[in-house]
VMD Tcl script that builds the backbone (N, CA, C; Angstrom):
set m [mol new atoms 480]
animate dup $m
set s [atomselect $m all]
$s set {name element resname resid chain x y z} {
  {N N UNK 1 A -98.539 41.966 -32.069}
  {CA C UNK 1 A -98.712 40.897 -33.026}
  {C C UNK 1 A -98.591 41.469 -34.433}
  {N N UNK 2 A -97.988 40.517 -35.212}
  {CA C UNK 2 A -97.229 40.893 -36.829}
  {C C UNK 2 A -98.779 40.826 -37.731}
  {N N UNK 3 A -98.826 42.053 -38.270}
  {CA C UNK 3 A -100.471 41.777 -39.330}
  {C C UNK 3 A -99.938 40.831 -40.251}
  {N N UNK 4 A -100.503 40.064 -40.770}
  {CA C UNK 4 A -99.771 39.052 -42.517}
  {C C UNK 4 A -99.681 39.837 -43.231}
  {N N UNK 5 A -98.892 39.877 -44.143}
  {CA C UNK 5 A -98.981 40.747 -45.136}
  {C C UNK 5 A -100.351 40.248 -46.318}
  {N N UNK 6 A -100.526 41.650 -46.777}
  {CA C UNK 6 A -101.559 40.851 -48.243}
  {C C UNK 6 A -100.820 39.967 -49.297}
  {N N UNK 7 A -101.755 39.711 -49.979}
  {CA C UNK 7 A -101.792 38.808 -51.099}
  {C C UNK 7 A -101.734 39.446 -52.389}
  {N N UNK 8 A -100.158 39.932 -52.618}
  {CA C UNK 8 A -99.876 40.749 -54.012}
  {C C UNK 8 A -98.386 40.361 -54.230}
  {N N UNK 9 A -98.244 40.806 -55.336}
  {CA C UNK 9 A -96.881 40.773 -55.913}
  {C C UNK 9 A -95.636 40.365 -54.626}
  {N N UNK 10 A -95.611 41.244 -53.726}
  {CA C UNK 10 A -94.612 41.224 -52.825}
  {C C UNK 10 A -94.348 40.004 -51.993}
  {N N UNK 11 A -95.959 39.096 -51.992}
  {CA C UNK 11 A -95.385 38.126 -51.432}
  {C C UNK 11 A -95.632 37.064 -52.070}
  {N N UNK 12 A -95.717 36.833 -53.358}
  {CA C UNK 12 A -96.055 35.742 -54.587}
  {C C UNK 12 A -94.584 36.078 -55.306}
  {N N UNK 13 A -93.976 37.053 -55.455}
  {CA C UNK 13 A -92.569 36.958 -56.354}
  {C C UNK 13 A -91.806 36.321 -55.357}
  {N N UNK 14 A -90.967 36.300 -54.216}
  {CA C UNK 14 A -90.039 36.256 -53.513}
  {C C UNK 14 A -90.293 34.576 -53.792}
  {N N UNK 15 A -90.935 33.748 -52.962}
  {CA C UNK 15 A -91.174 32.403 -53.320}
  {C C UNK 15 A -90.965 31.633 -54.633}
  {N N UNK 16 A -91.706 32.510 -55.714}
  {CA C UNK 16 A -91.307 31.899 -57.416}
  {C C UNK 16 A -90.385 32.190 -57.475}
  {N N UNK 17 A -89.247 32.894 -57.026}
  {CA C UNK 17 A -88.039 33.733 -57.785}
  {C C UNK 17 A -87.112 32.236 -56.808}
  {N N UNK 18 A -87.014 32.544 -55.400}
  {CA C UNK 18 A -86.320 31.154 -54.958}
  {C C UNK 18 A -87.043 30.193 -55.523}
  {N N UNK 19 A -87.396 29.470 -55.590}
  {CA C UNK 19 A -87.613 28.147 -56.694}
  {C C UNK 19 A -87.166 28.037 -58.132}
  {N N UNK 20 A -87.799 29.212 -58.778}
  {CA C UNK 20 A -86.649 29.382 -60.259}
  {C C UNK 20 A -84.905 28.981 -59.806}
  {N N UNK 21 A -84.848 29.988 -58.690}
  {CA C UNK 21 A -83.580 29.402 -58.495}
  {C C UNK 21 A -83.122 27.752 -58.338}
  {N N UNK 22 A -83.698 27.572 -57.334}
  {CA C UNK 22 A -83.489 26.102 -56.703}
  {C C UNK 22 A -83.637 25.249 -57.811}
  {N N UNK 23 A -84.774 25.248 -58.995}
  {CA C UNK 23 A -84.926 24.472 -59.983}
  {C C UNK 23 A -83.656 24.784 -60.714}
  {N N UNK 24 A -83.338 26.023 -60.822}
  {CA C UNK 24 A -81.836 26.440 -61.808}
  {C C UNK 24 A -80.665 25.382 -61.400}
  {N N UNK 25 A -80.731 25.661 -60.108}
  {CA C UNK 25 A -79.526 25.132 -59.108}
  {C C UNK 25 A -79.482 23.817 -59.885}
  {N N UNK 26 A -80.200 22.793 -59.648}
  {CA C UNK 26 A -80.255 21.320 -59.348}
  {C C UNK 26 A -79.797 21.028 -61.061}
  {N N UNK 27 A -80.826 22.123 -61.782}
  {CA C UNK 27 A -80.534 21.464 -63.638}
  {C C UNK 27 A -79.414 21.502 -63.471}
  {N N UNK 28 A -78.560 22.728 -63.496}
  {CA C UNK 28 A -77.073 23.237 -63.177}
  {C C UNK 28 A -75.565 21.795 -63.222}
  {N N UNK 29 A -76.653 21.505 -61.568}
  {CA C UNK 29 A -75.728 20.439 -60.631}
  {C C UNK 29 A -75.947 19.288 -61.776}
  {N N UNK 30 A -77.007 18.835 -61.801}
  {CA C UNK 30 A -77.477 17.727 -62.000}
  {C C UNK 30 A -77.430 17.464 -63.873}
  {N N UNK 31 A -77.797 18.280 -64.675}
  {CA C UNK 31 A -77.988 18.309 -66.199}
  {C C UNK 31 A -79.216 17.980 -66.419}
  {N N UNK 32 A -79.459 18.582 -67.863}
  {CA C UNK 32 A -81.042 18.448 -68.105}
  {C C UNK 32 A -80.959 16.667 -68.566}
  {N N UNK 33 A -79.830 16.107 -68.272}
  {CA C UNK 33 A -80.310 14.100 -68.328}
  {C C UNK 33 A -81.342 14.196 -67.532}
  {N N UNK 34 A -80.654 14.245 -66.342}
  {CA C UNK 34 A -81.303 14.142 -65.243}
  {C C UNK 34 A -82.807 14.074 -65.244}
  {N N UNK 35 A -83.156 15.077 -65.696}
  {CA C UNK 35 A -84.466 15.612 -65.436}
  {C C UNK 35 A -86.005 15.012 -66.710}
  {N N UNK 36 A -84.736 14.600 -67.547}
  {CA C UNK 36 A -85.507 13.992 -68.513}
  {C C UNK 36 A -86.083 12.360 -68.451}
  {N N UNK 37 A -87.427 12.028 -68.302}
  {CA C UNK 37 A -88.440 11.112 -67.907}
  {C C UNK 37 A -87.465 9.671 -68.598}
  {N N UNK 38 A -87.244 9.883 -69.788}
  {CA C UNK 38 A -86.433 8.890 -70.487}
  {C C UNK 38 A -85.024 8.639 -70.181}
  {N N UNK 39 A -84.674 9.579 -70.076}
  {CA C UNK 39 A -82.918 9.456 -69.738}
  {C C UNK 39 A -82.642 8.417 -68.481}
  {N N UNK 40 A -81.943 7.130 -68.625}
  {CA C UNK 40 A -81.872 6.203 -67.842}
  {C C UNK 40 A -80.106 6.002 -67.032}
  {N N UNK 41 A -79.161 6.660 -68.571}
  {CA C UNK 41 A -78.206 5.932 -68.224}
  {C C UNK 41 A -77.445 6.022 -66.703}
  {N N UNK 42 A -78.175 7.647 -65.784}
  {CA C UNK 42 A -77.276 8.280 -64.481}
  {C C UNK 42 A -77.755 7.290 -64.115}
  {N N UNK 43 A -78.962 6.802 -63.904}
  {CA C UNK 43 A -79.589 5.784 -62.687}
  {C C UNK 43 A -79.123 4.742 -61.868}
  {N N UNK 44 A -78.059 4.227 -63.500}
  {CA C UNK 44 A -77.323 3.202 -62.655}
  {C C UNK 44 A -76.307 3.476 -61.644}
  {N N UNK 45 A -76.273 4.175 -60.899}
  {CA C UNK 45 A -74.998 4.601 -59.976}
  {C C UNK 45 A -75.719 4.569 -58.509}
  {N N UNK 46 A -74.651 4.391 -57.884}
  {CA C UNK 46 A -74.854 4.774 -56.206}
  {C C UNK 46 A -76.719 3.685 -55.878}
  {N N UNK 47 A -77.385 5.223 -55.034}
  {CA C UNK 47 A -78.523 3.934 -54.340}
  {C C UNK 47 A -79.498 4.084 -55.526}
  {N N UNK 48 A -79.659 5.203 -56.783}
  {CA C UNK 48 A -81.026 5.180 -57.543}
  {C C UNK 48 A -81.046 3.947 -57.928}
  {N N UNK 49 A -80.109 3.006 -58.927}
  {CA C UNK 49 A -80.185 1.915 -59.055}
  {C C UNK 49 A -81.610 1.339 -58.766}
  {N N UNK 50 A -81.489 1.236 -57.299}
  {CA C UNK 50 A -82.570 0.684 -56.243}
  {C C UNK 50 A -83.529 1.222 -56.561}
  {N N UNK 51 A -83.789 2.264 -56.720}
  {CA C UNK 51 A -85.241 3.222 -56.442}
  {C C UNK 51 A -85.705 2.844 -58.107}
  {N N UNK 52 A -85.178 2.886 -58.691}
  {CA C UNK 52 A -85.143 2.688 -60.171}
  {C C UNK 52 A -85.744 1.253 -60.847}
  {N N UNK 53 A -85.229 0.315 -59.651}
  {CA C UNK 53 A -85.688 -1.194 -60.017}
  {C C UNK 53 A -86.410 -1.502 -59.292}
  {N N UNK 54 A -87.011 -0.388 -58.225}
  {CA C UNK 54 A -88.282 -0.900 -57.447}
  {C C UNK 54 A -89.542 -0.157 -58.084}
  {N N UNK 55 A -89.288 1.009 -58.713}
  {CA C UNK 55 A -90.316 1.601 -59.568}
  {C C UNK 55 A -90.711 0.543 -60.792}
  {N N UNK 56 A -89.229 -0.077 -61.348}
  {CA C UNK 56 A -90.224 -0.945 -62.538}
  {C C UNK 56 A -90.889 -2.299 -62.544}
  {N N UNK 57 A -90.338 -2.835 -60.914}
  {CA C UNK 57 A -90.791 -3.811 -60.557}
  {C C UNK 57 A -92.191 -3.669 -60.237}
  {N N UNK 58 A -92.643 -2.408 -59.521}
  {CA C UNK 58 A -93.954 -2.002 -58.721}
  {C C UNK 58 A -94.881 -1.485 -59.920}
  {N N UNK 59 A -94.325 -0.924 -60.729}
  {CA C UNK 59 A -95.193 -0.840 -62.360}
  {C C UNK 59 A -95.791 -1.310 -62.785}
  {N N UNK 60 A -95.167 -2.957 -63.313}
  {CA C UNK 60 A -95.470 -4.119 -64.028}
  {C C UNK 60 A -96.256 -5.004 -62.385}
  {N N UNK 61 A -96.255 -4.607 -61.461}
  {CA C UNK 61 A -97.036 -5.742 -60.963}
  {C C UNK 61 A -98.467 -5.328 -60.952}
  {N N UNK 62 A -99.016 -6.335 -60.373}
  {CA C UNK 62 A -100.553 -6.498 -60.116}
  {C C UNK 62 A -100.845 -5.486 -59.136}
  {N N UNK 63 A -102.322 -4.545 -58.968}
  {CA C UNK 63 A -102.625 -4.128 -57.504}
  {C C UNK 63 A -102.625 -5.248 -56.941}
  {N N UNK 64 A -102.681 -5.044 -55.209}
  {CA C UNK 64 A -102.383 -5.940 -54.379}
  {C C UNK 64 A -103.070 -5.217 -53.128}
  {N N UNK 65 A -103.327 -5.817 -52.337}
  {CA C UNK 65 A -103.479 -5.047 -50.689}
  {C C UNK 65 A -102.463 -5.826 -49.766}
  {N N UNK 66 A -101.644 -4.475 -49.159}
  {CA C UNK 66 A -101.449 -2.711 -49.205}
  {C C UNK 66 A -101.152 -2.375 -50.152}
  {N N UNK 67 A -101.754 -1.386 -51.010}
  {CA C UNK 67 A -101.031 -0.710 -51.671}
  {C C UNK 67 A -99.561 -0.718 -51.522}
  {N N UNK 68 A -99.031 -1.081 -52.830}
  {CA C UNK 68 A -97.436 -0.779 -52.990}
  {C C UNK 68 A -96.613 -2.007 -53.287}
  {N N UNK 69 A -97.939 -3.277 -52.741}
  {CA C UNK 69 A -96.952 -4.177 -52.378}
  {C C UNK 69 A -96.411 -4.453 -53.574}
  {N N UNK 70 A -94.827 -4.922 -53.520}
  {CA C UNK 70 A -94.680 -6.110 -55.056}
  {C C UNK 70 A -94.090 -7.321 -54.650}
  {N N UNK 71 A -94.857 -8.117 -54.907}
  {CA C UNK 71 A -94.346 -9.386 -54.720}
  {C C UNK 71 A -93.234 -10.438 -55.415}
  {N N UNK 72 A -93.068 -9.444 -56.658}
  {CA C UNK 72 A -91.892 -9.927 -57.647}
  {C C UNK 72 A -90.684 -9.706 -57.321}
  {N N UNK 73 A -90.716 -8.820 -56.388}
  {CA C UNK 73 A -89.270 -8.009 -56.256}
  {C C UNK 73 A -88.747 -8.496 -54.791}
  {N N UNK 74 A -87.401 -9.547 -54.776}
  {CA C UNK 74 A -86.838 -10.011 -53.683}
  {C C UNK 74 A -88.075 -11.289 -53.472}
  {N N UNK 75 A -88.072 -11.857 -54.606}
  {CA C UNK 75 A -88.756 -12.989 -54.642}
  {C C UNK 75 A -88.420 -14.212 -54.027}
  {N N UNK 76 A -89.079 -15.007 -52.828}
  {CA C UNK 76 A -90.607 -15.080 -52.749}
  {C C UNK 76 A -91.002 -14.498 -51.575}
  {N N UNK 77 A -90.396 -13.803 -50.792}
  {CA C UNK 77 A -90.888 -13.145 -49.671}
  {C C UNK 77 A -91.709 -11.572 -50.216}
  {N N UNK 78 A -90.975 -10.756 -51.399}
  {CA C UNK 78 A -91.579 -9.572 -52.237}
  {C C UNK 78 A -91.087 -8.296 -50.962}
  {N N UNK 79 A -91.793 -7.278 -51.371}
  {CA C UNK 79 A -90.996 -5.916 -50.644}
  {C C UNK 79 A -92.261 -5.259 -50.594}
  {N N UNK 80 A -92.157 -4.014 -50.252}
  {CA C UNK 80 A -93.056 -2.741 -50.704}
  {C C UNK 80 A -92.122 -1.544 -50.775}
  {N N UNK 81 A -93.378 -0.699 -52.031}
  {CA C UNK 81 A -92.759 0.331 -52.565}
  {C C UNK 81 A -91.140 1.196 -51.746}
  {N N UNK 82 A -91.924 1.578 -50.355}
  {CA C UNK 82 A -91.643 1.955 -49.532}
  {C C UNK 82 A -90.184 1.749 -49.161}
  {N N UNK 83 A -89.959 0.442 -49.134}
  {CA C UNK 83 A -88.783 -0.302 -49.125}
  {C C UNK 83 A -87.603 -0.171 -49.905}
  {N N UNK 84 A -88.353 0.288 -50.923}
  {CA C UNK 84 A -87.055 0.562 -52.544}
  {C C UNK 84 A -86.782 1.835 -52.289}
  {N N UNK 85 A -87.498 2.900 -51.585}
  {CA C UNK 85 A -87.073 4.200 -51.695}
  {C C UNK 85 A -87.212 5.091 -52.937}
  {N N UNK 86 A -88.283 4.123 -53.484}
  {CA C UNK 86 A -88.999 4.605 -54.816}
  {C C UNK 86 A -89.791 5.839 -55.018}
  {N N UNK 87 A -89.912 6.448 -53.829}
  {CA C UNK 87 A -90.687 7.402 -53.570}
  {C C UNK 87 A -92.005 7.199 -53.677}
  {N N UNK 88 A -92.598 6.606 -52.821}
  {CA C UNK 88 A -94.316 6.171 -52.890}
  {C C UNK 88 A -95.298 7.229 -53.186}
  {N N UNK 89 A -94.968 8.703 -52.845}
  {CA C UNK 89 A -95.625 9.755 -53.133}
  {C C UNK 89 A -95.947 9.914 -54.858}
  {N N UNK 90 A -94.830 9.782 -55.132}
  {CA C UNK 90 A -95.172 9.635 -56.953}
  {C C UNK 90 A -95.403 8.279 -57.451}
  {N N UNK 91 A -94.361 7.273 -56.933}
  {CA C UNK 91 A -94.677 5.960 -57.684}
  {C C UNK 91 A -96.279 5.166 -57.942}
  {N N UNK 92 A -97.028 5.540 -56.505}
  {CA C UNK 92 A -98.035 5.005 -56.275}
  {C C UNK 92 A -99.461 5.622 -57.491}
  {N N UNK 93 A -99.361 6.882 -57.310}
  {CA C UNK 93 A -100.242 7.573 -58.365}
  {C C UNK 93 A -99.672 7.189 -60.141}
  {N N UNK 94 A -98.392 7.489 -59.969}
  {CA C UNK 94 A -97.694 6.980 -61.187}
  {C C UNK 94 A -98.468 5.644 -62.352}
  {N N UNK 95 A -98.663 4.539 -60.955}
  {CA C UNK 95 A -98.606 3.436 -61.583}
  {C C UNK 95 A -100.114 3.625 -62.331}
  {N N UNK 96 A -101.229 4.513 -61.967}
  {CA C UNK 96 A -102.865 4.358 -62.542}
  {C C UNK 96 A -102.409 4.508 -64.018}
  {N N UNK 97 A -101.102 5.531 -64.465}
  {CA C UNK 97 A -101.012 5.683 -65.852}
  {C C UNK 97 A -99.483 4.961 -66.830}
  {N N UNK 98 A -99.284 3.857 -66.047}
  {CA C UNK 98 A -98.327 3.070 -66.164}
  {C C UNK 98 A -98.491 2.461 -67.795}
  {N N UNK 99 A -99.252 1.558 -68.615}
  {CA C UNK 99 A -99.975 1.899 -69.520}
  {C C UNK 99 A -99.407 2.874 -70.390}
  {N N UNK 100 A -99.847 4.109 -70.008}
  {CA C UNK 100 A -99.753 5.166 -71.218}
  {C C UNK 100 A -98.502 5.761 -70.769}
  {N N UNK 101 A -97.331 5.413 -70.048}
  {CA C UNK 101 A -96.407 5.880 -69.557}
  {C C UNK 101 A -95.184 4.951 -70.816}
  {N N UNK 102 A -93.849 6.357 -70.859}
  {CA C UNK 102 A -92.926 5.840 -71.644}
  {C C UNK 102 A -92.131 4.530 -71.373}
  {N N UNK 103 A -91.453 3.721 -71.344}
  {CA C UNK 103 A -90.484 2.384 -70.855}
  {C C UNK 103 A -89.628 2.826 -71.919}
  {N N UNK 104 A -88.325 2.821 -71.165}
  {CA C UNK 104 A -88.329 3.100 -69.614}
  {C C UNK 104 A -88.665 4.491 -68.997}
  {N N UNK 105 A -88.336 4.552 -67.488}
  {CA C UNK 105 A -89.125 5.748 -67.150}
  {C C UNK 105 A -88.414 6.088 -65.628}
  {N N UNK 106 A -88.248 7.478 -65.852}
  {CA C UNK 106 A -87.628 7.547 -64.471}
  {C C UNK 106 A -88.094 9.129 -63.709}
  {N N UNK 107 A -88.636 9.329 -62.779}
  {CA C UNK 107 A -88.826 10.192 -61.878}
  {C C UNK 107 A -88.203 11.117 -61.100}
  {N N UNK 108 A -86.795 10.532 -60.702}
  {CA C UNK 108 A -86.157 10.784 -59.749}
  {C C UNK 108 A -85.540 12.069 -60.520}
  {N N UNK 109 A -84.866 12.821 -61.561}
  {CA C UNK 109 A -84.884 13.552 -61.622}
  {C C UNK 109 A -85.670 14.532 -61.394}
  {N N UNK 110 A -86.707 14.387 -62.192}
  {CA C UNK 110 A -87.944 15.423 -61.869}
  {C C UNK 110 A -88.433 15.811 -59.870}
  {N N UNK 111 A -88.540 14.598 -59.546}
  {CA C UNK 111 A -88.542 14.790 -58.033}
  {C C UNK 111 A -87.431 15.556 -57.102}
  {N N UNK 112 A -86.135 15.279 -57.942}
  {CA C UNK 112 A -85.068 16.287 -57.134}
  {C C UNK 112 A -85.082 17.442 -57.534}
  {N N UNK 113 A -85.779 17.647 -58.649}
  {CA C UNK 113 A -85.876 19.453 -59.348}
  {C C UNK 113 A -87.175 19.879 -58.451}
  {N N UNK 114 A -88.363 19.102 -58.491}
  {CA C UNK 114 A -89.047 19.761 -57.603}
  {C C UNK 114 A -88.369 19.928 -55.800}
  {N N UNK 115 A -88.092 19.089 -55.555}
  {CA C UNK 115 A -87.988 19.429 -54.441}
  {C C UNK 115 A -86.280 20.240 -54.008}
  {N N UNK 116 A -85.653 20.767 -54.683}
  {CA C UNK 116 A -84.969 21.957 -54.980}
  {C C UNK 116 A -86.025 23.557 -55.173}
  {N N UNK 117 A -86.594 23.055 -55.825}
  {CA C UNK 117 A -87.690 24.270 -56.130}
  {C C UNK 117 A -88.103 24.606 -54.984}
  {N N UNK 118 A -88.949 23.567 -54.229}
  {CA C UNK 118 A -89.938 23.396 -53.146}
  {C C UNK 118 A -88.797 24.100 -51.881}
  {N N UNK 119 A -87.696 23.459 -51.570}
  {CA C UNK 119 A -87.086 23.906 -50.841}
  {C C UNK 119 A -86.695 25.754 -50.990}
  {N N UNK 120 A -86.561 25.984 -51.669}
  {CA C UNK 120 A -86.082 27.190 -52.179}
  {C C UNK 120 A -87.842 28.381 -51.779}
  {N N UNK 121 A -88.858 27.760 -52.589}
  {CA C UNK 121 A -89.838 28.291 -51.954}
  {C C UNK 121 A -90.166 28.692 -50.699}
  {N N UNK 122 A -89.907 27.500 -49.977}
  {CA C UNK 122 A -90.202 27.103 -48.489}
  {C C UNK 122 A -89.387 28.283 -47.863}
  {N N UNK 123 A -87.893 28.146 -47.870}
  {CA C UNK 123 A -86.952 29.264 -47.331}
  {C C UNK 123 A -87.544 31.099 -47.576}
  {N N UNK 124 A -88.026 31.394 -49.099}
  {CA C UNK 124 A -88.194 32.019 -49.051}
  {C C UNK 124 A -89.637 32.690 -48.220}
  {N N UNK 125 A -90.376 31.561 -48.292}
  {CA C UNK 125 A -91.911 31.925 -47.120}
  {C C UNK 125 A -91.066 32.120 -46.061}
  {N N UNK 126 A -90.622 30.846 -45.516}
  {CA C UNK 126 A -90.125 31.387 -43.959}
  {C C UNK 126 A -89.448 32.091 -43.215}
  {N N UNK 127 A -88.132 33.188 -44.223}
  {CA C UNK 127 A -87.892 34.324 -44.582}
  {C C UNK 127 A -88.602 35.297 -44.414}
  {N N UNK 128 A -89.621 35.139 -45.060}
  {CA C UNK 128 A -90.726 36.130 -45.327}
  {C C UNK 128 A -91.744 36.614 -43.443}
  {N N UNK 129 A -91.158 35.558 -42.622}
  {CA C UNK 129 A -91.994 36.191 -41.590}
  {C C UNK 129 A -91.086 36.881 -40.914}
  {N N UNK 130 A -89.862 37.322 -40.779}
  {CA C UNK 130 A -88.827 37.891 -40.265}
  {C C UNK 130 A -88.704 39.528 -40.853}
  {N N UNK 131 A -89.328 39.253 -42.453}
  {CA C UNK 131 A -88.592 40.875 -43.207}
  {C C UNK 131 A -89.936 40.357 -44.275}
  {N N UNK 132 A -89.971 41.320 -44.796}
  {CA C UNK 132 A -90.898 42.032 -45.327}
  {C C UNK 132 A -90.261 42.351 -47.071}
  {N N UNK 133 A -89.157 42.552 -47.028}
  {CA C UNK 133 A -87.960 43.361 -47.668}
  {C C UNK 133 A -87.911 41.784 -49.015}
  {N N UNK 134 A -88.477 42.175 -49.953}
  {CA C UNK 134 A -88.517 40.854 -50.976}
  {C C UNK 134 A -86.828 40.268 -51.659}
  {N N UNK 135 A -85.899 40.715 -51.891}
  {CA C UNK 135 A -85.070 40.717 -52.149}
  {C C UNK 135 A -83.930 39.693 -50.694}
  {N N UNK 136 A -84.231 40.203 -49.367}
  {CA C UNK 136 A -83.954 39.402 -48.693}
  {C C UNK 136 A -84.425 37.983 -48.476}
  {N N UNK 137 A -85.998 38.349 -48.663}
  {CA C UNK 137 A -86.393 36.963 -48.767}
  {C C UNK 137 A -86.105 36.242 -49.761}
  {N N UNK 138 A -85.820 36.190 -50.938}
  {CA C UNK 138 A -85.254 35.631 -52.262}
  {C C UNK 138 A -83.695 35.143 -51.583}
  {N N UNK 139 A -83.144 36.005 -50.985}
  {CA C UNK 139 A -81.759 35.602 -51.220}
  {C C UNK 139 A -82.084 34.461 -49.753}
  {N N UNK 140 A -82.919 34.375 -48.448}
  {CA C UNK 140 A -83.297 33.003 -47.523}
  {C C UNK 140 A -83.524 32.497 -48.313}
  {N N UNK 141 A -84.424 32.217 -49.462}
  {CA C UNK 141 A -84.737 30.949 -50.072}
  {C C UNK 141 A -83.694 30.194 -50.936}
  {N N UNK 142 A -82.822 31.175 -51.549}
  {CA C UNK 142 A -81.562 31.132 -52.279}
  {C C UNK 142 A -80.935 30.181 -50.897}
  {N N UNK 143 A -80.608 30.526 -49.936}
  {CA C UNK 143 A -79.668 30.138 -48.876}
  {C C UNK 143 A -80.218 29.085 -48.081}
  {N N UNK 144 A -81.748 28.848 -48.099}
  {CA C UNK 144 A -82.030 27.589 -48.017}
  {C C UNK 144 A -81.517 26.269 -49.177}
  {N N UNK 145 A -81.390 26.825 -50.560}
  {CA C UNK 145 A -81.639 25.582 -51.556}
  {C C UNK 145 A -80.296 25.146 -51.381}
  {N N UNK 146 A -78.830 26.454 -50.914}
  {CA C UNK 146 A -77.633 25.793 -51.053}
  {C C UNK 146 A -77.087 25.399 -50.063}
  {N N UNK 147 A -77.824 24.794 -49.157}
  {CA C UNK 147 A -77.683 24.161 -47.683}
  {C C UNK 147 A -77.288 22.959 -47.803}
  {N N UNK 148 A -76.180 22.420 -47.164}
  {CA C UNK 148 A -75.329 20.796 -47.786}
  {C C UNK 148 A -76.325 20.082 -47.113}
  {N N UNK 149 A -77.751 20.206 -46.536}
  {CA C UNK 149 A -78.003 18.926 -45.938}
  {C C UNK 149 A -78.706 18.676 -47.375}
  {N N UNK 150 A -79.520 19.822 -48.540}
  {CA C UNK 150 A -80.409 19.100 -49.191}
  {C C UNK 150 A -79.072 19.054 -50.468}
  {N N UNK 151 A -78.092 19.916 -50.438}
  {CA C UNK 151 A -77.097 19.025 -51.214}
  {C C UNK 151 A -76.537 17.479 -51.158}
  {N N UNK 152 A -77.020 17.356 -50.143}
  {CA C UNK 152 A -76.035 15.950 -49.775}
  {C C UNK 152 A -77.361 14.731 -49.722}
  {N N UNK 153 A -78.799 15.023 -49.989}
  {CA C UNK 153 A -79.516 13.921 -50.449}
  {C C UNK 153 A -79.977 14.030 -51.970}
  {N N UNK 154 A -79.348 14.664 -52.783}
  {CA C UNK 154 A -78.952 14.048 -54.212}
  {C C UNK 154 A -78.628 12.740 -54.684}
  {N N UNK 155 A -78.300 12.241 -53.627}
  {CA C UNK 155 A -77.690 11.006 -53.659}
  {C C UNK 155 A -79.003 10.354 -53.140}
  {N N UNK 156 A -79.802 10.310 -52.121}
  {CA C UNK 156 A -80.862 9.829 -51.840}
  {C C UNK 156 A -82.380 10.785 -52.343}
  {N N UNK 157 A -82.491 10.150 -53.188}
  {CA C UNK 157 A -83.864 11.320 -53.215}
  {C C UNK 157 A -84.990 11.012 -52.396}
  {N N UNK 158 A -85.401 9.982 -52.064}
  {CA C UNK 158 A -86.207 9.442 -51.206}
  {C C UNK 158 A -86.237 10.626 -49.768}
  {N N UNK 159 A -84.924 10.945 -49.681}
  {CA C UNK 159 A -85.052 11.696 -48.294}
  {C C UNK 159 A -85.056 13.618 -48.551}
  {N N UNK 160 A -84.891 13.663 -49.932}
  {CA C UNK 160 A -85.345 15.177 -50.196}
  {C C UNK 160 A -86.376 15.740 -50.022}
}
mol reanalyze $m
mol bondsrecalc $m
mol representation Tube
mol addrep $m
């Protein structure tokens, strides 16, 4: 049986270093628009559109029980968050500071930079139980972030 390694440099760099990357990657791909809370004009394309007009629909509404619901949106039957592909993980916490939040406002960049990052991390941990060797593990996490499956949900962030 494999001892874990400790808790030093060797296995705290390899993880930050793939994510620097993965975050590099996506600004790269994507541009710092993207990533900026205000910047609206990419949104309109392809499915964000959607995710985009279910975040400001779910903003401006009332709480409700279940959580998420909005009843404005695809009126009079209404939707939930869930439904828009708004990403409920952020939208839902989002909305407590909706209020003190900019209009307009968009997430989905920031969510595809993290989860470029996150991915890139991830590769490099799970790397990390195979080799020991930090530089290899940097370059798994590297080779996780440029994997066409999480290239190819750029287009969906909901599923990143």
């Amino acid at each position: 049986m494999r001892r874990p390694l400790p808790h030093s440099e060797s296995t705290v760099l390899p993880p930050l270093v793939a994510a620097v990357f993965g975050a590099a990657l996506f600004a790269w791909i994507a541009g710092w628009r993207a990533i900026s809370p205000t910047s609206i004009d990419w949104v309109f394309k392809l499915d964000w559109q959607h995710h985009f007009m279910g975040w400001h629909f779910f903003r401006n509404e009332a709480w409700s029980w279940p959580p998420g619901l909005i009843n404005s949106y695809y009126t009079p039957v209404g939707t939930a968050i869930g439904f828009t592909d708004s990403i409920p993980l952020v939208a839902i916490p989002l909305k407590l500071f909706a209020s003190w939040l900019p209009t307009p406002l968009q997430y989905l960049g920031v969510w595809l930079l993290f989860c470029f990052a996150a991915q890139g991390a991830t590769g490099a941990i799970i790397t990390g139980l195979w080799t020991r060797n930090a530089a290899l593990r940097i370059l798994g996490g590297a080779l996780f972030v440029v994997v066409p499956t999480l290239l190819g949900r750029v287009g969906h962030p909901a599923l990143a």
